[in-house]
ZADO-1210 file (C-alpha; in nm, 4 decimals, padded with zeros to 6 digits):
<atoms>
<atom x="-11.7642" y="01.1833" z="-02.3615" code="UNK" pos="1"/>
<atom x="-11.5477" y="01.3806" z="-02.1418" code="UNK" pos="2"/>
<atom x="-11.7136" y="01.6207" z="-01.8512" code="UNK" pos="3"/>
<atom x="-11.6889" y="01.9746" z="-01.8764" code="UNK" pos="4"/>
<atom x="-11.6431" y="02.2439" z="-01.6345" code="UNK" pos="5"/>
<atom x="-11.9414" y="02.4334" z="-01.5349" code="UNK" pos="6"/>
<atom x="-12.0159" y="02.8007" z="-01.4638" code="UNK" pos="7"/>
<atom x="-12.2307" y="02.9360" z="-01.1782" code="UNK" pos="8"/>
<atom x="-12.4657" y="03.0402" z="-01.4432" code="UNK" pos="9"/>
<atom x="-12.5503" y="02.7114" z="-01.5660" code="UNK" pos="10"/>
<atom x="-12.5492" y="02.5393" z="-01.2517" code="UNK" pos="11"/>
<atom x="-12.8113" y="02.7860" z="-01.1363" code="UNK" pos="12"/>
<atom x="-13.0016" y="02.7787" z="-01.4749" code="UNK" pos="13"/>
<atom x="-13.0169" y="02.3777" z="-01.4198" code="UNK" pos="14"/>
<atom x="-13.1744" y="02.4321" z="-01.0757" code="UNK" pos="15"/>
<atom x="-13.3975" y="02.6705" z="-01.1579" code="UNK" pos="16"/>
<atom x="-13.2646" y="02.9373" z="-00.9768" code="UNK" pos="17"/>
<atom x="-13.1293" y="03.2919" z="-01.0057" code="UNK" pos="18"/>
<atom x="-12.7577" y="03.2941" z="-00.9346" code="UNK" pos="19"/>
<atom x="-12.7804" y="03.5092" z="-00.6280" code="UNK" pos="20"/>
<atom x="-13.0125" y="03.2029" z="-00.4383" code="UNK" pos="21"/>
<atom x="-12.7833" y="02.9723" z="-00.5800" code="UNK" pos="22"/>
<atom x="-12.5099" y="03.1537" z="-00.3510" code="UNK" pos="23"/>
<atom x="-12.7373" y="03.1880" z="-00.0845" code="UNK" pos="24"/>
<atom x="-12.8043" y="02.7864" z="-00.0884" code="UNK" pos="25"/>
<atom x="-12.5076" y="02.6762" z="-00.1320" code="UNK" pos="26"/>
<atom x="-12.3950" y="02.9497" z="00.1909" code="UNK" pos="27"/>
<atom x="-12.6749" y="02.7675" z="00.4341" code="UNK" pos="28"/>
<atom x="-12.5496" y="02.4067" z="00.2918" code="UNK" pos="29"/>
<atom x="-12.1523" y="02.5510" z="00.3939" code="UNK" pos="30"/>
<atom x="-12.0045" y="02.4888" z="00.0244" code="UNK" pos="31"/>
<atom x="-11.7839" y="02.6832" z="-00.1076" code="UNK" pos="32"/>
<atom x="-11.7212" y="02.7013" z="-00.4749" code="UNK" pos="33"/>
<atom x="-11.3254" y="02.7841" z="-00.5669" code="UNK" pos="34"/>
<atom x="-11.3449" y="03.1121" z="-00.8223" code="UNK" pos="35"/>
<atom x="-11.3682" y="03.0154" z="-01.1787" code="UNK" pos="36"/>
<atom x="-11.5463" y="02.7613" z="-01.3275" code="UNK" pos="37"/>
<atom x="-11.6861" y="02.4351" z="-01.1182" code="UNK" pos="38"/>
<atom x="-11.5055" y="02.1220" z="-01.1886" code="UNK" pos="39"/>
<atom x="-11.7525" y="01.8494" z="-01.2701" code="UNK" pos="40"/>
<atom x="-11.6729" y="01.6144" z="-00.9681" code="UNK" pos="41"/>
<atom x="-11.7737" y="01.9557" z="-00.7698" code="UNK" pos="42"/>
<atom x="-12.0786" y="02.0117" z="-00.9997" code="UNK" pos="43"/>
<atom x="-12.2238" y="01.6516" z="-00.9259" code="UNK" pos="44"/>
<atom x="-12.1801" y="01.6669" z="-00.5500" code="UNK" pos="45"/>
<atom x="-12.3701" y="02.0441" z="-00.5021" code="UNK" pos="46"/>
<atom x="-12.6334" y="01.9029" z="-00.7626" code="UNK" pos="47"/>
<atom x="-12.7275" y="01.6160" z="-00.5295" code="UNK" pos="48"/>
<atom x="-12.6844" y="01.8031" z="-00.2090" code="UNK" pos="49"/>
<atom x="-12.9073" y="02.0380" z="-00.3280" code="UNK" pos="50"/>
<atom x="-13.1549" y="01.8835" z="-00.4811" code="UNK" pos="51"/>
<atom x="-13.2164" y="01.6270" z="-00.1707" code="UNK" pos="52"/>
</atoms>
């Protein structure tokens, strides 16, 4: 099955998180996310440094 690009939206909704504190973690963890929708190499990598 081929990966999909992501919104914001559903990144947040997977972390459990308003979109505005996703911004604000991924600002204090210095990612930035290119405008548009996340590519799913992108999506993996903020999902695990997130979530450790």
């Amino acid at each position: 099955m081929k990966e999909q690009f992501k919104t914001r939206q559903q990144l947040a909704d997977e972390l459990g998180v308003s979109p505005k504190t996703l911004y604000r973690k991924l600002k204090v963890l210095q990612i930035e996310i290119p405008r548009g929708l996340i590519p799913p190499k992108l999506y993996a990598e903020i999902l695990e440094r997130i979530c450790n």
